[in-house]
C-alpha positions as CSV (number, residue, x, y, z in Angstrom):
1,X,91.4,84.4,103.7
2,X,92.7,84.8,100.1
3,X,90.9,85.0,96.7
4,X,93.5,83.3,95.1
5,X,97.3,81.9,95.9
6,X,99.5,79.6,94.1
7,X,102.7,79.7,96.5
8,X,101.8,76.5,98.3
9,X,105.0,76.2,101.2
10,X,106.9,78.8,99.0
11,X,108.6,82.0,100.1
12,X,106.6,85.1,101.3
13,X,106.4,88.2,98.9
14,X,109.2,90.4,98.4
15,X,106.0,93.5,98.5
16,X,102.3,94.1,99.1
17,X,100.6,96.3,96.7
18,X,97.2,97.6,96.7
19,X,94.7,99.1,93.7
20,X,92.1,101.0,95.1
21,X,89.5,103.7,93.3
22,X,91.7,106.5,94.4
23,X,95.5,105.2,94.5
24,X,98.2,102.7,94.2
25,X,99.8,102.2,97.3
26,X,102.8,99.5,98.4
27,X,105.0,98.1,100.9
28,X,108.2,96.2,101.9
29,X,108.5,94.3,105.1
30,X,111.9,93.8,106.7
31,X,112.8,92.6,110.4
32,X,114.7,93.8,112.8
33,X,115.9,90.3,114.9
34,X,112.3,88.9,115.4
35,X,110.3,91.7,114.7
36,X,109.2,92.8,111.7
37,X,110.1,96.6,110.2
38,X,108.6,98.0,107.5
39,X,111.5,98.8,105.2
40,X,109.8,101.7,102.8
41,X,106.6,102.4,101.5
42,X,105.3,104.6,98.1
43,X,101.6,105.9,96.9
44,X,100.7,107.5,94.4
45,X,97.0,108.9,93.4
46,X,94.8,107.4,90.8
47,X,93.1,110.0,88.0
48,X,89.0,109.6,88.8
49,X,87.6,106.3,87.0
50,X,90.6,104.9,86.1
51,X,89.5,101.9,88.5
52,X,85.9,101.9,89.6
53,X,85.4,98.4,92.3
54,X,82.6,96.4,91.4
55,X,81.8,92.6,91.4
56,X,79.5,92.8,88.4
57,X,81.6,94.6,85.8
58,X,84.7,95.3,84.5
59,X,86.8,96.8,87.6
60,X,90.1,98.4,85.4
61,X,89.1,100.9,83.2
62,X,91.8,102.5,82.1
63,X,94.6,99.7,82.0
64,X,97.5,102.2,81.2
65,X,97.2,104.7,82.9
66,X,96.7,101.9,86.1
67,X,99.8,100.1,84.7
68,X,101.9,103.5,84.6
69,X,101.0,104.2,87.8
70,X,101.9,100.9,89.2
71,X,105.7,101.4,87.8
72,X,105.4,104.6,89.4
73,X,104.6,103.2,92.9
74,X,107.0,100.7,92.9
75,X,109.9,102.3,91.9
76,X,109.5,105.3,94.8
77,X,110.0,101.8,97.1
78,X,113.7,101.8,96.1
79,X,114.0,98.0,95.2
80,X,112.6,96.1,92.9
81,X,109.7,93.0,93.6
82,X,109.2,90.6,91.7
83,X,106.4,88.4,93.5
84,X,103.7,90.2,95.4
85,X,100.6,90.6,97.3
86,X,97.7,92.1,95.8
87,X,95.2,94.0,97.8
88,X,91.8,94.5,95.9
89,X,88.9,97.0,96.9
90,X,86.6,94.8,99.4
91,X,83.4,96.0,96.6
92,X,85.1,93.8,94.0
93,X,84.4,90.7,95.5
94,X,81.8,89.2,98.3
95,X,82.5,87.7,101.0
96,X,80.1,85.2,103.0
97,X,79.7,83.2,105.9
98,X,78.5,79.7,105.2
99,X,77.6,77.0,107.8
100,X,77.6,73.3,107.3
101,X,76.3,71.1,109.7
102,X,78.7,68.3,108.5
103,X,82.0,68.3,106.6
104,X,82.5,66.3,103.6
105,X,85.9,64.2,104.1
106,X,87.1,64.9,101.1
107,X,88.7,68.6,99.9
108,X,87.4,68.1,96.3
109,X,83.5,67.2,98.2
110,X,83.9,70.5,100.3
111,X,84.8,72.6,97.0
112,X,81.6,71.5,95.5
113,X,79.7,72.0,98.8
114,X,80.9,75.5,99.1
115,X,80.6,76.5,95.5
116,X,76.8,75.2,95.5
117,X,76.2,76.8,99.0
118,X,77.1,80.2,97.2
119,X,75.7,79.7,93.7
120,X,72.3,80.3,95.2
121,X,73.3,83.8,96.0
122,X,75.7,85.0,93.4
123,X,74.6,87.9,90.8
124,X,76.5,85.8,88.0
125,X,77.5,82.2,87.1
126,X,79.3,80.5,90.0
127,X,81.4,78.4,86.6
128,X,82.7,82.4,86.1
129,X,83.5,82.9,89.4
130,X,87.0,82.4,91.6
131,X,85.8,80.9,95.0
132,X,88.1,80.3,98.1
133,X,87.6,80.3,101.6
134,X,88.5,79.5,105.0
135,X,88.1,77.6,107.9
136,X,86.1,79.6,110.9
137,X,84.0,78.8,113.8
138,X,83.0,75.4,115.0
139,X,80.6,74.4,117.1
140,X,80.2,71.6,120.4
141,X,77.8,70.0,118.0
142,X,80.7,69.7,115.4
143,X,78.9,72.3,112.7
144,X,81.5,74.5,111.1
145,X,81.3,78.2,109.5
146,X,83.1,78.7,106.6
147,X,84.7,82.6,105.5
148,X,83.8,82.3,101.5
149,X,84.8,85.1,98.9
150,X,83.5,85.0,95.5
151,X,84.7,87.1,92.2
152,X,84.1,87.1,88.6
153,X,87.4,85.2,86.9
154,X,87.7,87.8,84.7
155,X,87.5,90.8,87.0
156,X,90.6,89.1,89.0
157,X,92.5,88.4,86.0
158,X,92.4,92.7,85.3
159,X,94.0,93.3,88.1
160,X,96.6,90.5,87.5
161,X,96.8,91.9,84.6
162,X,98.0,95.3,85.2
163,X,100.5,93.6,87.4
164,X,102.0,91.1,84.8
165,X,102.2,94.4,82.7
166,X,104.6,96.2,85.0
167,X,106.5,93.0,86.0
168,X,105.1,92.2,88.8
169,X,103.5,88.2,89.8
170,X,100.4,89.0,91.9
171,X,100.8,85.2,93.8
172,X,98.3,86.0,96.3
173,X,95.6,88.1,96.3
174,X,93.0,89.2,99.1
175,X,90.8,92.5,100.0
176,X,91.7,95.7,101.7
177,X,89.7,94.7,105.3
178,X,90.7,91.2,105.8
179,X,93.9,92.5,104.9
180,X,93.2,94.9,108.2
181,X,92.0,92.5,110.3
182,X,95.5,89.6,109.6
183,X,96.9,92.8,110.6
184,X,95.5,92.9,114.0
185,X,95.5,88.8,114.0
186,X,99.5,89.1,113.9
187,X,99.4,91.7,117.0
188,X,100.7,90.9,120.4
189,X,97.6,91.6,122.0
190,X,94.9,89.8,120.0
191,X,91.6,89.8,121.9
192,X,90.2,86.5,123.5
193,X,86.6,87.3,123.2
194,X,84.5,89.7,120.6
195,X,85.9,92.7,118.4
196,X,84.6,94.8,116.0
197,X,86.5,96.4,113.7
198,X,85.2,99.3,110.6
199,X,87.2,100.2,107.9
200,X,85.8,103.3,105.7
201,X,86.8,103.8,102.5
202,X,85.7,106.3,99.6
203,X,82.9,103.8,98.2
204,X,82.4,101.7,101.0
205,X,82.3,100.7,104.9
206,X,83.2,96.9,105.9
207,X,81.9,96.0,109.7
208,X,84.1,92.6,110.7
209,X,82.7,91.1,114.1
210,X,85.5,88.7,115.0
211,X,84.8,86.2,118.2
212,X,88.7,85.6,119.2
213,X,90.8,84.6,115.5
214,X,87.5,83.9,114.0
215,X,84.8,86.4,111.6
216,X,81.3,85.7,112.8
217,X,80.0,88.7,110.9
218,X,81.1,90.4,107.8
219,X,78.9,93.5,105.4
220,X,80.4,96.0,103.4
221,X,78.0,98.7,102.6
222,X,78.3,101.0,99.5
223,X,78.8,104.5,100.5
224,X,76.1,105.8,97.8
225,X,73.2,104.2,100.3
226,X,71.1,105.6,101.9
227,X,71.2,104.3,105.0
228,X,74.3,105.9,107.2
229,X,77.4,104.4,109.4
230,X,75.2,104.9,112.5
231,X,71.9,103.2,110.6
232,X,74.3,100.3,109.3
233,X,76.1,99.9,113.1
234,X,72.6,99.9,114.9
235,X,71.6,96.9,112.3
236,X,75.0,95.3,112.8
237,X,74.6,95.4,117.0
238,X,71.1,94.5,116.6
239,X,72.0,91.0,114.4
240,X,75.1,90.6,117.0
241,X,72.7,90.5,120.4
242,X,69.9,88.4,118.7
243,X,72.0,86.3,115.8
244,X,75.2,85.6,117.4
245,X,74.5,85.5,120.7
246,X,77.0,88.6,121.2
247,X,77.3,90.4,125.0
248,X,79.6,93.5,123.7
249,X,82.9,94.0,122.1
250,X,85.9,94.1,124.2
251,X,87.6,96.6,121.3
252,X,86.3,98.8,118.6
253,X,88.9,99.2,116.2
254,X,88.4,102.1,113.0
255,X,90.9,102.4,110.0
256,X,90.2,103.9,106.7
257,X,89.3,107.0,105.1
258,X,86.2,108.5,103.8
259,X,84.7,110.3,100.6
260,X,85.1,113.6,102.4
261,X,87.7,115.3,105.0
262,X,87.1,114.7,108.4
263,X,84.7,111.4,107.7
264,X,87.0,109.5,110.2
265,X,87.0,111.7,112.5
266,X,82.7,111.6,112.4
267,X,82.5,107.9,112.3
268,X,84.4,107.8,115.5
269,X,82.3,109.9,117.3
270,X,79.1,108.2,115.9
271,X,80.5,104.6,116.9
272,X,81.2,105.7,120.6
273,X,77.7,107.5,120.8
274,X,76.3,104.5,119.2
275,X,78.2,101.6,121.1
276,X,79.0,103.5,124.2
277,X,82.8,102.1,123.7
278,X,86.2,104.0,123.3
279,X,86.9,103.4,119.3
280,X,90.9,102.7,118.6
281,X,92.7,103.5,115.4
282,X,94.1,101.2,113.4
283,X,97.6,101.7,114.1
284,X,100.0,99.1,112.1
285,X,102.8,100.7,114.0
286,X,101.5,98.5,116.9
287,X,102.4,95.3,115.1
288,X,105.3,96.8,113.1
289,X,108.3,99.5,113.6
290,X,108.9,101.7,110.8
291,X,112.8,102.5,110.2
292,X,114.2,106.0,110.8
293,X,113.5,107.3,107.3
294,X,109.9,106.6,107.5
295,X,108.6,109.5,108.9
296,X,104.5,109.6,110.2
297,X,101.5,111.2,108.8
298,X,97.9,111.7,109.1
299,X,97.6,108.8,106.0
300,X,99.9,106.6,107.0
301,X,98.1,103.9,109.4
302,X,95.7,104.0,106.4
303,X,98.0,103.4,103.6
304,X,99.6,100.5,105.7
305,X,97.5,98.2,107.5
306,X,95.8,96.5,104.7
307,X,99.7,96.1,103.3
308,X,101.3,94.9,106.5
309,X,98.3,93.1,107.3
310,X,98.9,91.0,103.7
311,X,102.7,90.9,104.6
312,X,102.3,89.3,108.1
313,X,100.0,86.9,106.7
314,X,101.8,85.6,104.2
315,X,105.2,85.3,106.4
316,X,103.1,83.7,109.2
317,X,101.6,80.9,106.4
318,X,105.4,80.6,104.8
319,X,106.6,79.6,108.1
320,X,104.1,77.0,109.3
């Protein structure tokens, strides 16, 4: 799951970092024998529409104030990265399932498969668009779904951008949920059978169904329509029972935070009135320790699981 990576077998990144609407946020992953620490983390808040996520239009508006605010960020870490993760708003790109009853043998046939499976679809040229995806469900009859994200070229290269400006290589770059959900993939306790997991953020709510390691179902949903979290859940269950053959959801997982205080706290209670199912936080402390410094807060799960979840990922692809 990555827009974009260039690393091949080489080393995992020294930090994650992620430009949202609101804030720049980052982290450093250590170990402590085989389990992994997180060594420090920083934040720091964004002034209104200096980024505004979009996958039609310029995402960066105001490139130095973002850049100034990334040097900020990363020097509260206390060390300094040179290669990173990027983690970008999940409303600058889209993201897709794609199923092919047959897989071309070749790589370079299955690029131009999954490029003209998504052309028909995407709101500009697919020649102006970064496409990547990853391998997901197969079936008994040997058809295989396909996890595809698609962004405008030059909306990527802003971001890398602002990080080439503060001295920073942005190697490998991803969105905030599936960031989330490779947190929960590098867990002990992965479920076997089907999850749901929401992940709120100012302008936008991402639903992941995953069956086991795989995404079945993916929507993110602006959070300027019309339609609410218990509308868009409903639809979501609906499609799960009569699409993908779903019988419930052995955990509810919710991470995030909303446009307004408290919008965690109401989604929770909507999902188990809706679903009829205890809803977890996402907790990254679950999949990794914080040192003694760190202390907790109310915004810390939120700040962290996209950036662990990026982390984890990439050590867990170094290493194979």
């Amino acid at each position: 799951m990555s827009l974009f990576t260039s690393w091949l077998a080489s080393p995992p990144p020294d930090a994650a970092i992620e430009i949202a609407s609101d804030r720049i946020s980052a982290a450093v992953l250590g170990s402590r024998g085989a389990s992994p620490v997180v060594q420090a983390y920083a934040v720091e808040p964004l002034p209104a529409g200096a980024v505004i996520p979009s996958l039609t239009a310029p995402n960066i508006v105001d490139q130095t104030t973002v850049t100034a605010v990334l040097r900020r960020t990363v020097e509260k870490l206390g060390t300094r990265p040179a290669r990173v993760a990027l983690v970008l708003p999940d409303s600058s790109a889209r993201v897709s399932l794609v199923r092919f009853d047959t897989i071309p043998a070749r790589r370079e046939d299955l690029d131009q498969l999954v490029r003209w499976q998504v052309k028909k679809a995407a709101p500009f040229p697919v020649d102006d668009a970064m496409v990547t995806y990853s391998p997901g469900a197969r079936s008994a009859d040997g058809a295989a779904e396909f996890l595809v994200e698609l962004a405008r070229r030059d909306v990527i290269a802003q971001y890398e951008d602002v990080c080439d400006r503060a001295g920073l290589y942005a190697g490998l770059i991803d969105l905030a949920t599936l960031g989330v959900v490779n947190l929960f993939l590098a867990s002990p306790d992965v479920p076997t059978d089907d999850w749901l997991l929401v992940h709120m953020r100012p302008e936008y709510t991402s639903l992941v169904i995953m069956r086991d390691r795989d995404v079945i179902f993916f929507r993110s949903r602006p959070d300027s329509e019309e339609d609410t979290l218990a509308d868009a859940v409903h639809q979501t269950a609906m499609y799960y029972q009569d699409r993908l053959a779903g019988h419930g959801f052995s955990r509810v997982l919710l991470g995030g935070h909303g446009r307004t205080p408290g919008a965690l706290d109401a989604a929770r209670r909507s999902l188990e009135e809706r679903l009829g199912a205890i809803v977890e936080p996402a907790d990254p402390t679950r999949t990794a320790a914080l040192t003694d410094r760190i202390s907790t807060n109310a915004d810390l799960s939120d700040i962290l699981s996209p950036l662990l979840g990026m982390l984890l990922r990439a050590q867990r692809e170094a290493a194979a």
